[in-house]
C-alpha positions, 0 to 999 in steps of 0.5 A: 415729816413733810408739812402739809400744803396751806389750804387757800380760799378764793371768794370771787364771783368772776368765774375765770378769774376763780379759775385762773388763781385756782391754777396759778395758786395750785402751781405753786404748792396751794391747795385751793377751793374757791366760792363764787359769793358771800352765801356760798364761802360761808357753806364752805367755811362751815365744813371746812378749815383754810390757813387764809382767804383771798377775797374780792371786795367788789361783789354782789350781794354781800361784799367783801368788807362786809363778809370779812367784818362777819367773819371776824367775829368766829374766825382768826383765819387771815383776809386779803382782799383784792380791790378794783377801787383805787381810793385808800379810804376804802382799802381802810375800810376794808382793814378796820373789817379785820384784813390782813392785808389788800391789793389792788385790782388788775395785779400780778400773779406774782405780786399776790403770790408774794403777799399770801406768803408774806401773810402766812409767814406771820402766823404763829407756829405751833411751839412746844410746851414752854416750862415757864411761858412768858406773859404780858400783864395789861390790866385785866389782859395779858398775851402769851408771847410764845403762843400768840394768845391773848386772853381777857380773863379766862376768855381768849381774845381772837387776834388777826395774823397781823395783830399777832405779829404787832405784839410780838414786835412791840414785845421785842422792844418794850418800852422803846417806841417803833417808827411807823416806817419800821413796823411797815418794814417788820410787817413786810408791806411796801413802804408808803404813807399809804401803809404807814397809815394802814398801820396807823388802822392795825394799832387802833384795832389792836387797842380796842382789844387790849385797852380798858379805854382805847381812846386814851391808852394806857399800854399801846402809847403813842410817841409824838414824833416816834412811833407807838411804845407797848409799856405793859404793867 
């Protein structure tokens, strides 16, 4: 059975540049539609389902980070935004809103062929039926590793595609710290201090959700000099 091509959205208020990334994306194996605003994704996203969503920050109106902070909230689909500002605090911005990933304004086709791969990668793949799943306890949570879920009680936790792929590293080294420089590595980012400390925003999102206190935690620890640890109970 032939898989079915990604379903791309692109959010960008620049005609050409919708039309132009249609074409490229379309060349190379994407179905794509595109919103020319916040209003007008939101109408599309409400009758129909994307695998992700590529979104200009700087808009009018509704920007990018705010859209994304606003669909954090239903959905789980990933964000990359693309940025013309070349501040790190405001590509941070736009993580701690729930993206995936950005890059900065002007780019290759290439490069942002690379990253929508890179993001797709680490979404979860549906799995069969597991006899005997196995499962993280933190408390009141606990993440299905083989499913990707992770659930507070009866009710589910939504998690990013990057925030999935941080358990299931952190899960493959329990109890034994990650560099930062290694799960920059693991997540398929350039290596930097500016990814090192866009991980630094992933960890603290993450413990929001997994965390009774996230300003003093207990399961996702920090190793001074070594990294972060996943110690579950």
């Amino acid at each position: 059975m032939i898989a079915p091509e990604p379903h791309l959205l692109i959010v960008d208020d620049d005609e050409r540049i919708r039309g132009l990334l249609r074409k490229f994306l379309a060349r190379h194996g994407f179905l794509v539609s595109v919103a020319r605003d916040a209003e007008h994704a939101r109408r599309v996203l409400s009758g129909l389902e994307f695998d992700m969503i590529v979104m200009d920050v700087m808009m009018p109106g509704e920007d990018g980070v705010a859209l994304t902070r606003s669909l954090r909230e239903t959905l789980t689909t990933p964000i990359l935004l693309l940025t013309a500002k070349g501040e790190t605090e405001d590509r941070i911005s736009g993580l701690e809103a729930g993206a995936d990933d950005y890059l900065a304004k002007p780019f290759e086709p290439k490069e942002l062929l690379l990253r929508i791969n890179a993001i797709l990668r680490r979404m979860p793949e549906p799995e069969a039926e597991a006899a005997a799943p196995k499962v993280l306890h933190m408390g009141g949570v606990r993440f299905d590793i083989e499913r990707a879920e992770l659930m507070r009680g009866d009710a589910p936790v939504r998690l990013t595609a990057t925030e999935v792929q941080l358990m299931r590293i952190f899960s493959e080294n329990l109890r034994e710290p990650v560099s930062r420089a290694k799960l920059v590595e693991e997540l398929g980012r350039d290596k930097g201090q500016a990814q090192e400390r866009a991980v630094d925003v992933q960890i603290t999102r993450l413990r929001r959700k997994i965390e009774a206190d996230p300003k003093q935690p207990r399961y996702l620890q920090t190793v001074r000099g070594e990294g972060y640890m996943l110690a579950p109970d």
